[in-house]
C-alpha positions as CSV (number, residue, x, y, z in Angstrom):
1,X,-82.1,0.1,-16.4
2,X,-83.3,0.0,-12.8
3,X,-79.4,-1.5,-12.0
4,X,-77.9,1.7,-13.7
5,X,-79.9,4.2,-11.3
6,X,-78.5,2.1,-8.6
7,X,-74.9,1.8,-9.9
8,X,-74.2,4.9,-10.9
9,X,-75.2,7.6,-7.7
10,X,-72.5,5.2,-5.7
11,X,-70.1,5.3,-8.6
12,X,-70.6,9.3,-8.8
13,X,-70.3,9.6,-5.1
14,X,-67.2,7.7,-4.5
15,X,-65.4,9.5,-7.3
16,X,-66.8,13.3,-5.8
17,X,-65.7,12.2,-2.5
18,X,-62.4,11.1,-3.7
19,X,-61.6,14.9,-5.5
20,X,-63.1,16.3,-2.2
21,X,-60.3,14.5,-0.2
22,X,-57.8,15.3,-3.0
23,X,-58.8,19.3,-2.7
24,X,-58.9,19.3,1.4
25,X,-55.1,18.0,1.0
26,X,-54.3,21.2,-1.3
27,X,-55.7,23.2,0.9
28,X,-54.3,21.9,3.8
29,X,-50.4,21.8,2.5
30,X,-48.7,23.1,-0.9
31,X,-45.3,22.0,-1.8
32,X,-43.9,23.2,-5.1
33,X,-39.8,23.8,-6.4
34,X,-38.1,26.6,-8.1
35,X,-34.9,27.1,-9.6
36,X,-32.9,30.7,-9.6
37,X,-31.4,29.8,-13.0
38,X,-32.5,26.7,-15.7
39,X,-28.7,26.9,-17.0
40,X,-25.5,27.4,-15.5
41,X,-21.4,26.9,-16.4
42,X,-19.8,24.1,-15.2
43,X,-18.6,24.3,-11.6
44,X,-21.2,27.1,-10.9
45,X,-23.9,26.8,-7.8
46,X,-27.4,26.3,-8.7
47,X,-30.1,27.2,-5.9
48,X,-32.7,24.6,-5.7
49,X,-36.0,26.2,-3.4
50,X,-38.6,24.3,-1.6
51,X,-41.3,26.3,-0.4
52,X,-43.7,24.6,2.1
53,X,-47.2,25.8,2.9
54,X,-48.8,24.0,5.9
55,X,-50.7,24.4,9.0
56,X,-48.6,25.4,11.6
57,X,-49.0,22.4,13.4
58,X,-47.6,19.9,11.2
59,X,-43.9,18.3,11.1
60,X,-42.4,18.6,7.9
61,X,-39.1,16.3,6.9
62,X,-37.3,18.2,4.1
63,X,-35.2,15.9,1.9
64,X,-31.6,15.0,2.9
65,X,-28.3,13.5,1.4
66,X,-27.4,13.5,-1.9
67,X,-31.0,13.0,-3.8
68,X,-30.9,15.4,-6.3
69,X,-28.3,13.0,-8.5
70,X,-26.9,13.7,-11.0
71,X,-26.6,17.0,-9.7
72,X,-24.7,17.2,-6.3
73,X,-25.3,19.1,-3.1
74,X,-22.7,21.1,-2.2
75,X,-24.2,22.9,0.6
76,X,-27.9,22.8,2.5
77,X,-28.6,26.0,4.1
78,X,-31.3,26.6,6.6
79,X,-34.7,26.3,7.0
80,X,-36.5,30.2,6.6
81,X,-39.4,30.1,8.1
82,X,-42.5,32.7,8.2
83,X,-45.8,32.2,9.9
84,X,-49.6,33.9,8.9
85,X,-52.2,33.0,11.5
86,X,-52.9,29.0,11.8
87,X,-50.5,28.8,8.4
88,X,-46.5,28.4,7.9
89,X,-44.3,28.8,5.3
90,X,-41.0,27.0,5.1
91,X,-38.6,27.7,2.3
92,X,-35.3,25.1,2.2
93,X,-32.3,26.1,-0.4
94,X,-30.0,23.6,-1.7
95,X,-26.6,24.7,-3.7
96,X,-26.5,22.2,-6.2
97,X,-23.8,21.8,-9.2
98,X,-22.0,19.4,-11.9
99,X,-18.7,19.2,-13.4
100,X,-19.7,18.0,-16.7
101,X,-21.3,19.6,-19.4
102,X,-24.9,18.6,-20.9
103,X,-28.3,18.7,-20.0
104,X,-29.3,16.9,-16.6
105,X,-33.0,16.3,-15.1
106,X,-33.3,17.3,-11.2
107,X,-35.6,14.1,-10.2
108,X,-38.7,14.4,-8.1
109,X,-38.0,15.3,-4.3
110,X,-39.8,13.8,-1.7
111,X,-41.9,16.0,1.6
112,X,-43.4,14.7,4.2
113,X,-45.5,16.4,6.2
114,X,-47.1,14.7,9.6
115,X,-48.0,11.2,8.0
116,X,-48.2,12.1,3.9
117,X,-45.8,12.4,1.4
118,X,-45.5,15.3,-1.0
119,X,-43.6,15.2,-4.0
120,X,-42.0,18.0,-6.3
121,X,-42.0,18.3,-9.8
122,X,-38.7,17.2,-12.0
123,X,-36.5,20.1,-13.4
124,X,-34.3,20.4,-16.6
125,X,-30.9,22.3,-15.8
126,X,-28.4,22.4,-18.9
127,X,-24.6,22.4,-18.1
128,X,-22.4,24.4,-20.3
129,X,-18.4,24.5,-21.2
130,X,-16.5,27.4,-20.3
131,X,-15.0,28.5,-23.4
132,X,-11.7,30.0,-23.4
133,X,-10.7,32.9,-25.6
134,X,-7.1,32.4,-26.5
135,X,-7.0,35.4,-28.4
136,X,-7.6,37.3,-24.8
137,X,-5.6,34.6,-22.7
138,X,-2.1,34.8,-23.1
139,X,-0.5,30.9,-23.3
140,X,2.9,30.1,-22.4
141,X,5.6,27.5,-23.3
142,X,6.2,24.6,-21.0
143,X,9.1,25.7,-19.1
144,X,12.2,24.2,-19.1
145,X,13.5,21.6,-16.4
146,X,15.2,23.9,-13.3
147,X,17.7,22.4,-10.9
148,X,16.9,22.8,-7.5
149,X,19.8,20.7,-5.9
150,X,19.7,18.0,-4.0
151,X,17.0,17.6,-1.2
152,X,17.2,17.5,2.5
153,X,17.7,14.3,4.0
154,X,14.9,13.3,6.0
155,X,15.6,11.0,8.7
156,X,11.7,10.2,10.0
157,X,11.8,6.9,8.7
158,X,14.9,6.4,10.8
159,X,13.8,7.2,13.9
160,X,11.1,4.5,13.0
161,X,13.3,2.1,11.9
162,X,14.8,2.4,14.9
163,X,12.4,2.5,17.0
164,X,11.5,-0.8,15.6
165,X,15.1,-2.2,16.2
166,X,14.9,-1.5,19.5
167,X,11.7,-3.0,20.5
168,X,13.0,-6.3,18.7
169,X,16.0,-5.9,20.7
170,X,14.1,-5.8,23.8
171,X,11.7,-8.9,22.9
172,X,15.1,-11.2,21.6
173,X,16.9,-10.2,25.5
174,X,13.3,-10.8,27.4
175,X,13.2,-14.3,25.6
176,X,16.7,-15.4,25.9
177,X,17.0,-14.1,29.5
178,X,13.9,-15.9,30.3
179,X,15.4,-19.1,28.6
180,X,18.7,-18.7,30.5
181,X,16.9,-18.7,33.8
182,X,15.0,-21.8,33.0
183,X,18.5,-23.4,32.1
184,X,20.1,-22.2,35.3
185,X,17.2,-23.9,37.3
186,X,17.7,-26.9,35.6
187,X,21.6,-27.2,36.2
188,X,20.2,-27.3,39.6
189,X,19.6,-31.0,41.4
190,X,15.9,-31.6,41.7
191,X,17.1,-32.8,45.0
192,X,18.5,-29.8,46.4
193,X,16.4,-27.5,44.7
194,X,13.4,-29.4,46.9
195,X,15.3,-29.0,49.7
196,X,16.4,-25.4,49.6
197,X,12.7,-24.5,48.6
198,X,11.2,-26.1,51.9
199,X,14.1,-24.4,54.1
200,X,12.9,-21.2,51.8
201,X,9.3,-21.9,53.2
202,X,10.5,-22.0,56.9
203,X,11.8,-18.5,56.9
204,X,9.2,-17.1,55.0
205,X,6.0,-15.3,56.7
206,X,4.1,-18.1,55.3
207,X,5.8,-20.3,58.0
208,X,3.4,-18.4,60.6
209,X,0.4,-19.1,58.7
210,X,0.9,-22.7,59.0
211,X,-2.5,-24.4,57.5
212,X,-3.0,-21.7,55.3
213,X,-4.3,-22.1,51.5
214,X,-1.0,-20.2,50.6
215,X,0.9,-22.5,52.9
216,X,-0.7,-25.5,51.7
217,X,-0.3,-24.1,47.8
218,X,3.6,-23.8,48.2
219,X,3.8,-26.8,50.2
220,X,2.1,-28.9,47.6
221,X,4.4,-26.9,44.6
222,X,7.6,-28.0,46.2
223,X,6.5,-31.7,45.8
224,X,5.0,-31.9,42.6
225,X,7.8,-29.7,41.0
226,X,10.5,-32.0,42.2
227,X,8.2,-34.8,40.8
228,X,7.7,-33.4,38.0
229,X,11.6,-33.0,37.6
230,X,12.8,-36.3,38.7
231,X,9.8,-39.1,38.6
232,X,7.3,-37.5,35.8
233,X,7.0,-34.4,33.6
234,X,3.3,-34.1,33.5
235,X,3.4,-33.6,37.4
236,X,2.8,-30.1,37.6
237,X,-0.7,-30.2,35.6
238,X,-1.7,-33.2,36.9
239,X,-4.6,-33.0,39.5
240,X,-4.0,-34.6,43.5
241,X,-5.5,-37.9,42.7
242,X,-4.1,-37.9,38.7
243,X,-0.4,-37.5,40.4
244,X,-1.0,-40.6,43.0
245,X,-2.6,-42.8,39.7
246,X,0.7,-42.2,38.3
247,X,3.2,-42.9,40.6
248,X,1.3,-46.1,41.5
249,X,1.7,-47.1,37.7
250,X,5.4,-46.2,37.9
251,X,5.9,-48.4,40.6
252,X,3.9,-51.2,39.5
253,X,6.2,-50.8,36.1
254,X,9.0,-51.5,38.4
255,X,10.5,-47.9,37.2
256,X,10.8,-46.3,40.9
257,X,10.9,-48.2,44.6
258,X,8.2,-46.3,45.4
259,X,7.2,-47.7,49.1
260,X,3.1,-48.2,49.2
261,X,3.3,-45.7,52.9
262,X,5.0,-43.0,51.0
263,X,2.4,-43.0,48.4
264,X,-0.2,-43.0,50.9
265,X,1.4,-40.1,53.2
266,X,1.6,-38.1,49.4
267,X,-1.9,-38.9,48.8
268,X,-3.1,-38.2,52.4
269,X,-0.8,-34.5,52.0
270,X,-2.4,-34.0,48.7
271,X,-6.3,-34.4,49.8
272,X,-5.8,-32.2,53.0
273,X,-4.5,-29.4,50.8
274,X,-6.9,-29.8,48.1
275,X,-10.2,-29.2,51.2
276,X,-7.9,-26.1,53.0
277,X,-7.3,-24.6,49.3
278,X,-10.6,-25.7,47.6
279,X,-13.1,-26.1,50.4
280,X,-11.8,-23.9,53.0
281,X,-11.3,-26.1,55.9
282,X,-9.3,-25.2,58.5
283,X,-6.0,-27.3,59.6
284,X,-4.5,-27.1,62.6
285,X,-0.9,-25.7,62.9
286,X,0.3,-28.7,64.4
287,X,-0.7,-30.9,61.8
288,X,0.3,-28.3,59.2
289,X,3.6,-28.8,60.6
290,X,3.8,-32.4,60.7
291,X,2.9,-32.8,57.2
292,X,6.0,-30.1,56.2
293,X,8.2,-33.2,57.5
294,X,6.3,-36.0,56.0
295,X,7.0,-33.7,52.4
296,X,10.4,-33.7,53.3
297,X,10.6,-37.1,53.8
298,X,9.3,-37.8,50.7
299,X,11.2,-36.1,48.5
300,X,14.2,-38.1,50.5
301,X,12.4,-41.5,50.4
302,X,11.7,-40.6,46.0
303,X,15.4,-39.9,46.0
304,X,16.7,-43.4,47.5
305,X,13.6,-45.1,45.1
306,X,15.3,-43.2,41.9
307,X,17.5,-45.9,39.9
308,X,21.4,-45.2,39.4
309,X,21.9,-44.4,35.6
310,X,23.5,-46.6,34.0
311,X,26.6,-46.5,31.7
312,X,24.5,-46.0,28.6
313,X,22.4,-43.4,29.9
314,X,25.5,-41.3,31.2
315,X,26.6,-41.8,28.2
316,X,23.4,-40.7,26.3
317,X,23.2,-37.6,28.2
318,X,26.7,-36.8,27.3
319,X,25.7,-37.3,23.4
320,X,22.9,-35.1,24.5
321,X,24.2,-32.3,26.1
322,X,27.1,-32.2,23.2
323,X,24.1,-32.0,20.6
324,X,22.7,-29.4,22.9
325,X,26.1,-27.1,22.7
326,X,26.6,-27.7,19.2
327,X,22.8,-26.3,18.9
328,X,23.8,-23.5,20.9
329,X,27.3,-22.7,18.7
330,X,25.2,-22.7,15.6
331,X,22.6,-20.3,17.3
332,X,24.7,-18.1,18.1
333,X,26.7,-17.9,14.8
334,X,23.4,-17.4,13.0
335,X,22.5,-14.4,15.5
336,X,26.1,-13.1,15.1
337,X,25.7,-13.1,11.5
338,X,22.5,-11.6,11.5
339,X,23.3,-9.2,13.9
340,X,26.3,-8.3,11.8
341,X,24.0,-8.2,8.2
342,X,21.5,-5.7,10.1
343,X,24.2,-3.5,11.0
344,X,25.9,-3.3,7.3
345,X,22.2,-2.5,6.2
346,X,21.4,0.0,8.6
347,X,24.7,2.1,7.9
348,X,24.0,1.7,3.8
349,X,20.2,3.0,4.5
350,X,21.7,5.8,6.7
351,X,24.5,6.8,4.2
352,X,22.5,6.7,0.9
353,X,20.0,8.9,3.1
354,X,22.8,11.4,4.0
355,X,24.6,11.4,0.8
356,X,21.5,11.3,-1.4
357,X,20.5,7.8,-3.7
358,X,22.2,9.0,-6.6
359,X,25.7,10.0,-4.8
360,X,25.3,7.5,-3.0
361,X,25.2,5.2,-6.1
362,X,27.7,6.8,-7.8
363,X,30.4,6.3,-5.0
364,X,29.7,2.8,-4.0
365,X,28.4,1.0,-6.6
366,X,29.1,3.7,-9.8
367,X,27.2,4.8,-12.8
368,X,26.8,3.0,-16.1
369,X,25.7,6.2,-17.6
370,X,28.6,8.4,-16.0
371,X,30.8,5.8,-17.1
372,X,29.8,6.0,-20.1
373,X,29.7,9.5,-20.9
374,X,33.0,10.7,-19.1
375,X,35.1,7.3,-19.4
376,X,33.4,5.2,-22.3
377,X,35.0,5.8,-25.6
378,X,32.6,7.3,-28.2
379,X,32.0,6.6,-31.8
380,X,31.9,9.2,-35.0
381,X,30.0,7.4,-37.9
382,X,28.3,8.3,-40.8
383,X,24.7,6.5,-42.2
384,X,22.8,6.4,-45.1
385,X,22.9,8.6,-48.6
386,X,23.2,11.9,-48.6
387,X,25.1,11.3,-45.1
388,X,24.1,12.1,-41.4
389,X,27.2,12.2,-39.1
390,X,26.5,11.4,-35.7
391,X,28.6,11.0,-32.6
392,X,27.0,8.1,-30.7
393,X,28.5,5.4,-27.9
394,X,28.2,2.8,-29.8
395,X,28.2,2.7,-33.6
396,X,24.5,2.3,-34.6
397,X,23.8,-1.0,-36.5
398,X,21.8,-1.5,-40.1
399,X,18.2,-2.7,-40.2
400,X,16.7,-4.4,-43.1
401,X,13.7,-2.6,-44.5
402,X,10.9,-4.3,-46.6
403,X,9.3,-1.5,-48.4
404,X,5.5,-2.3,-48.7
405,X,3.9,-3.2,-52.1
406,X,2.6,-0.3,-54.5
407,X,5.6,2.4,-52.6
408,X,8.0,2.1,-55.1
409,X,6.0,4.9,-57.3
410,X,6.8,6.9,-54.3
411,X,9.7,5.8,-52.4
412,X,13.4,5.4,-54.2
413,X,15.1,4.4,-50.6
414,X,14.9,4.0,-47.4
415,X,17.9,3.3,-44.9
416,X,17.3,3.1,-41.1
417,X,20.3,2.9,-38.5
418,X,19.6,2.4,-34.9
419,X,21.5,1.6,-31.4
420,X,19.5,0.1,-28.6
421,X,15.5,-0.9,-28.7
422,X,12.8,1.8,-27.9
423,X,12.8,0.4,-24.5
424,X,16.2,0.6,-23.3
425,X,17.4,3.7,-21.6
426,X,18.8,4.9,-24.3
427,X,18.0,4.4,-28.4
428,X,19.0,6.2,-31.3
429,X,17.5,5.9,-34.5
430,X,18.9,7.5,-38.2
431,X,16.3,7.3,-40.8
432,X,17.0,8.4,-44.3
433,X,14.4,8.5,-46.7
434,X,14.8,9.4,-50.7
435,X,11.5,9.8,-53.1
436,X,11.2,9.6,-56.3
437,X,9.5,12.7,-56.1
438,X,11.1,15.8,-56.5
439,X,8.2,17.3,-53.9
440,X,9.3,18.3,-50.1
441,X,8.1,16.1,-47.3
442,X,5.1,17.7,-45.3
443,X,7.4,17.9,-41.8
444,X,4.3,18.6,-39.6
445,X,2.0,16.0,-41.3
446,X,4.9,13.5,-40.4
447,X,5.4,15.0,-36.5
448,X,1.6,14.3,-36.3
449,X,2.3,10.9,-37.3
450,X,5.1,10.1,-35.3
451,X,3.2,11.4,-31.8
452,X,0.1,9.6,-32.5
453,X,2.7,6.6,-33.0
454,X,3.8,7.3,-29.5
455,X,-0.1,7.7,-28.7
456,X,-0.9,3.9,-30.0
457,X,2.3,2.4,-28.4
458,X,0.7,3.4,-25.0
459,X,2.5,6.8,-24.2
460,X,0.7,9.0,-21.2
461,X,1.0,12.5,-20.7
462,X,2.4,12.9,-23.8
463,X,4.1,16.5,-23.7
464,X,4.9,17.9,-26.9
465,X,7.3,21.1,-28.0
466,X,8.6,22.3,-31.3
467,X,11.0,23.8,-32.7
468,X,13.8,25.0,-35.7
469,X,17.4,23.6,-35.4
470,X,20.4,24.4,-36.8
471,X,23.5,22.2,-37.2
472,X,27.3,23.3,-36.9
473,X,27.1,24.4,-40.4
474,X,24.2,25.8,-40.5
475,X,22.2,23.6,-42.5
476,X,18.3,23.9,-40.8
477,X,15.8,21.9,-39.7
478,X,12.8,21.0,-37.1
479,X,13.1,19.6,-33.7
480,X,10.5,17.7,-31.8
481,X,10.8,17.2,-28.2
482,X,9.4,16.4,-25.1
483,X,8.1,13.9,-22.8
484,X,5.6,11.0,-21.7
485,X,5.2,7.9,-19.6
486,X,4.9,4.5,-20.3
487,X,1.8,2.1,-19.3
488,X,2.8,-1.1,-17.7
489,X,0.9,-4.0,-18.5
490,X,-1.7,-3.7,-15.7
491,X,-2.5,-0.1,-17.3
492,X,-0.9,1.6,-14.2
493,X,1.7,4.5,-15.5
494,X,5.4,3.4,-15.9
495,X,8.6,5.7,-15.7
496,X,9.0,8.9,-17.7
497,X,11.1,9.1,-21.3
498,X,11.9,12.0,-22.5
499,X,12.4,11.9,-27.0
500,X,14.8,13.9,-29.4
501,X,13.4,14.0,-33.1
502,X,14.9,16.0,-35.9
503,X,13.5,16.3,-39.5
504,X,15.9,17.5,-42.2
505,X,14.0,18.1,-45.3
506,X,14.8,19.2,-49.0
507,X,13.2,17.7,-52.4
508,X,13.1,14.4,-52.8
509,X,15.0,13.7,-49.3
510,X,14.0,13.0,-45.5
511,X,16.4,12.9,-42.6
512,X,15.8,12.1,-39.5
513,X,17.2,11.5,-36.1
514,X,15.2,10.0,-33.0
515,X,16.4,9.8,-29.3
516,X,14.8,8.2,-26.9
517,X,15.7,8.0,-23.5
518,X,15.3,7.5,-19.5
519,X,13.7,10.6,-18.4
520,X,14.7,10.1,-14.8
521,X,18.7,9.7,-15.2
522,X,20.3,12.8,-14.5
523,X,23.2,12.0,-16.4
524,X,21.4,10.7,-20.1
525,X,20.7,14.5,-20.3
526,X,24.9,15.0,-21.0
527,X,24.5,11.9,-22.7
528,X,22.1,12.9,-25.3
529,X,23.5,17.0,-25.5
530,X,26.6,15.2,-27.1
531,X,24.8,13.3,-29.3
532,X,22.8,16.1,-30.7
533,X,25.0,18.5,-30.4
534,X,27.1,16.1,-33.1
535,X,24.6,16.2,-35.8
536,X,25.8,17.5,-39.7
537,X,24.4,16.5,-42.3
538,X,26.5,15.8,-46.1
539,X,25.5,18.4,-48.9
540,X,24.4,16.4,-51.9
541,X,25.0,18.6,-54.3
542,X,22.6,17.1,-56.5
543,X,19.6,18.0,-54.7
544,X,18.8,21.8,-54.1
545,X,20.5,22.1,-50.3
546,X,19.2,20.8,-47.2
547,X,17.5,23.7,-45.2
548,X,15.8,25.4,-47.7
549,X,11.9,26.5,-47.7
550,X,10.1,23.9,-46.1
C-alpha cells in the first residue's frame, strides 16, 4: 500500500506535466486547414488554406512541391501575413486540382515552426464528371477529307545535309593533303633532305643563337630524322643514349660500317644538347659551331656506312611500289564511285523534295495503284444468289465456308467472294447470306458486330459514319464507313485504312460488300469510287424486293 502512495504522485505528475507542455505548445502556435469547396468538377481549382498562428518571432517553413498527391498544385500564391502585438498570423493558399473523377483524400501537411513540426488534418474532396447535355449541344458529322494541295517544299534539312557534306569534304582534303605531303617528303633522299635542312639552319636566325636550346633542338632533329629515315625507324622517339645503344647493335650486327669515332662524336653531340636543352648549360658559340660540322659529317660518314641494295631488294621495292600504285588506283576508283553515288543521291533527295514524294514517285519509279486504275484492265463479275454485280480489278475468287453445327435451322446459305487479304492495300469482300427465315436481318445489330470485329482485330481510333445508299437502279441499302489504324506487334499504332461496307437487306436475304483499303494512297480513293460506284444488285423475284422496310 505504502509503494502505491509512492508510485502514484510521480505517475500523476509526469502525466500533468506532460498536458502542461502539450497546452503551452497550443498556446504558443495553431496551425489548422480549410478548404473553399469539399467538391469541385474536374479541371476546376480547389483553394487549399493554411492559417498559421505564432509568436512573431518564430520561422515558419510552409510546405513545398507537389505534397498534396493525388491532388496537384497548380499554383502557390503568397504568403498573407497580419500581425496583433507579440502574435502573427500567416495564411498560405494553394490552387490544387485533378483530372479524374472520384473521391480523393488531401493527406496530412507538414509546418514547421522554429524547431517543431505541426501537422494538418486530412481532407475529403470529391471530383465530379462534367456532363454534357446533348440536347443543348449541337453535334456535328465528321467532316469529309479536304484537299489542300500539295505542300511547300522545305529545304532545312538541306541546308543541313549540306552543311554536313561540306565539312566531310573538308576533313577527306585536310587528310589527303596531309598524306600527300608526307609522300612528297619521302620521294626526297634522306641524304639531301639532311643536307638542305642544315644549309636551312645556317640562314636562319637561329644560326646567331648558336648554343641555343632551339639551336641545339633543330640541330639534334636533322640527325635523328635522317636516322630515322635511313639507319632505324624508331629514331625519332628514341632518347640520346637509346639512339647510340642502337646504332652500336646495328653495327655490331654487321648491318651498317658504322666507325666507333662517329658513334662517339653522335653520342658526345647528343649529351651536350640534352644539358643546354634539359639543364640549361650554356655552350659556347664556338663549340656550337664546331659540332654543326661534326653533324654534317656524320650524316656523310652514315651515308658511305649504308650498304648498296642489292638486285633483290631493287627489285622488291619495285614489287612494292607497284603494289603501292595499284593500292592507290583502287582508292581512287572507290572514292570516284562514291563520290559519284552521293551525287545521284543528293539530286534524288533534292528532286523528290521539289517535286513532292508522291510526283516524284509517280515520274520516276510510277504507281502500281495509278497503273492500275487508269491502265490496268478491270473486271465485271457477278457472285452469289440472288446476284451482286461488281466491277473489281481482279475477279474476286470463292471461299469455302463451313457453316457451324446447330445453324442450319437458321441459315439456308452462305456464299463469300473476296480479292486480296484484309491486310493488303486493297481487299474486297461479297458476302451473300440466305435464311431459312422469312424475317429481315437486324442491319444495325450486324454493323455493331462487324466494328467490334474491327475492335478485337486490334483497330485504333476507330471512326465510324453511317449512312443509306442507293444503287444505279435504285434498289436501297446501308453504308458503313470510315476509318482506324492498325497496332503493330509492339502495340505502337500502324498506318491508317479506311473501310467501305454495304448491307442490302430483304426477307430471308443478306448482301453485303466490304472494302478495305490503304488510307494513305491518294489514288485507292478513285480506286475504290469505281468499285462502289459499280454495285447492282439482281431482283429475285421470289423474295419481296431488295430495299424495302428495313
Amino acid at each position: 500500500m505504502s509503494k502505491r502512495k509512492t508510485y502514484k504522485p510521480f505517475y500523476t505528475g509526469r502525466i500533468i506535466a506532460l498536458l502542461l507542455c502539450i497546452v503551452a505548445g497550443y498556446a504558443q502556435a495553431q496551425v489548422r486547414a480549410e478548404l473553399d469547396s469539399t467538391k469541385i468538377k474536374i479541371g476546376e481549382e480547389l483553394r487549399y488554406r493554411l492559417v498559421v498562428e505564432s509568436d512573431s518571432t518564430d520561422l515558419v517553413q510552409m510546405p513545398e512541391g507537389q505534397t498534396f498527391l493525388p491532388l496537384e498544385v497548380i499554383e502557390s500564391y503568397p504568403i498573407d501575413t497580419s500581425y496583433n502585438q507579440q502574435r502573427q498570423t500567416l495564411i498560405k493558399e494553394y490552387g490544387l486540382t485533378q483530372f479524374d473523377s472520384g473521391q480523393y483524400l488531401i493527406p496530412r501537411q507538414r509546418v514547421v515552426i522554429g524547431e517543431k513540426a505541426f501537422f494538418t488534418d486530412s481532407l475529403l474532396v470529391e471530383i465530379d464528371d462534367v456532363v454534357v447535355d446533348t440536347t443543348k449541344q449541337k453535334m456535328f458529322d465528321i467532316r469529309e477529307k479536304m484537299d489542300v494541295g500539295n505542300r511547300p517544299a522545305s529545304f532545312g534539312w538541306l541546308w543541313i545535309l549540306l552543311a554536313v557534306a561540306a565539312i566531310g569534304f573538308g576533313i577527306y582534303w585536310f587528310l589527303k593533303r596531309k598524306k600527300e605531303l608526307e609522300e612528297a617528303e619521302e620521294l626526297i633522299p634522306a641524304y639531301d633532305e639532311a643536307i638542305a635542312a642544315l644549309k636551312a639552319l645556317d640562314d636562319s636566325p637561329l644560326s646567331s643563337q648558336k648554343g641555343s636550346k632551339d639551336y641545339y633542338s633543330a640541330l639534334t632533329e636533322i640527325v635523328k630524322r635522317y636516322l630515322d629515315r635511313e639507319v632505324d625507324a624508331t629514331a625519332l622517339e628514341s632518347t640520346s643514349a637509346e639512339l647510340i645503344t642502337r646504332l652500336q647493335m646495328h653495327k655490331d650486327a654487321g648491318s651498317f660500317a658504322f666507325s666507333d669515332n662517329m658513334i662517339r662524336a653522335l653520342d658526345s653531340i647528343l649529351r651536350r644538347a640534352d644539358l643546354v636543352k634539359f639543364a640549361k648549360q650554356e655552350i659556347a658559340q664556338e663549340i656550337a659551331a664546331a659540332d654543326r660540322q661534326e653533324i654534317e659529317q656524320v650524316v656523310n660518314l652514315t651515308k658511305e656506312a649504308i650498304p648498296e641494295p642489292t638486285e633483290e631488294d631493287l627489285l622488291e621495292d619495285l614489287e612494292y611500289q607497284e603494289e603501292l600504285r595499284r593500292k592507290e588506283v583502287r582508292k581512287r576508283w572507290i572514292l570516284g564511285s562514291l563520290g559519284g553515288v552521293t551525287v545521284i543521291l543528293l539530286a534524288i533527295v533534292i528532286t523528290a523534295n521539289v517535286m513532292g514524294y508522291q510526283k516524284f514517285k509517280e515520274t520516276f519509279i510510277g504507281d502500281a495503284t495509278k497503273e492500275m486504275l487508269e491502265e490496268g484492265q478491270w473486271y465485271t463479275s457477278e457472285y452469289g444468289n440472288p446476284l451482286v454485280i461488281l466491277t473489281t480489278p481482279e475477279i474476286l475468287h470463292r471461299v469455302d465456308v463451313e457453316l457451324p453445327e446447330g445453324s442450319d435451322a437458321q441459315v439456308k446459305d452462305i456464299e463469300i467472294f473476296q480479292l486480296g487479304e484484309e491486310s493488303d492495300d486493297l481487299s474486297v469482300t461479297v458476302n451473300v447470306t440466305e435464311y431459312n427465315l422469312s424475317q429481315q436481318s437486324d442491319v444495325k445489330k450486324l454493323i455493331d458486330e462487324t466494328l467490334q470485329i474491327f475492335e478485337e482485330n486490334g483497330a485504333q481510333n476507330l471512326l465510324i459514319k453511317d449512312e443509306s445508299f442507293n444503287t444505279g437502279k435504285g434498289l436501297s441499302g446501308t453504308r458503313v464507313f470510315g476509318s482506324f489504324n492498325e497496332t503493330k506487334s509492339n502495340g505502337d499504332k500502324g498506318r491508317k485504312i479506311k473501310y467501305e461496307h454495304y448491307f442490302f437487306s430483304q426477307p430471308g436475304l443478306l448482301s453485303q460488300v466490304r472494302i478495305l483499303y490503304d488510307g494513305e494512297d491518294p489514288y485507292m480513293e478513285k480506286v475504290v469510287k469505281r468499285i462502289t460506284e459499280s454495285i447492282e444488285l439482281e431482283v429475285n423475284q421470289s423474295l419481296p424486293q431488295i430495299g424495302g422496310a428495313q
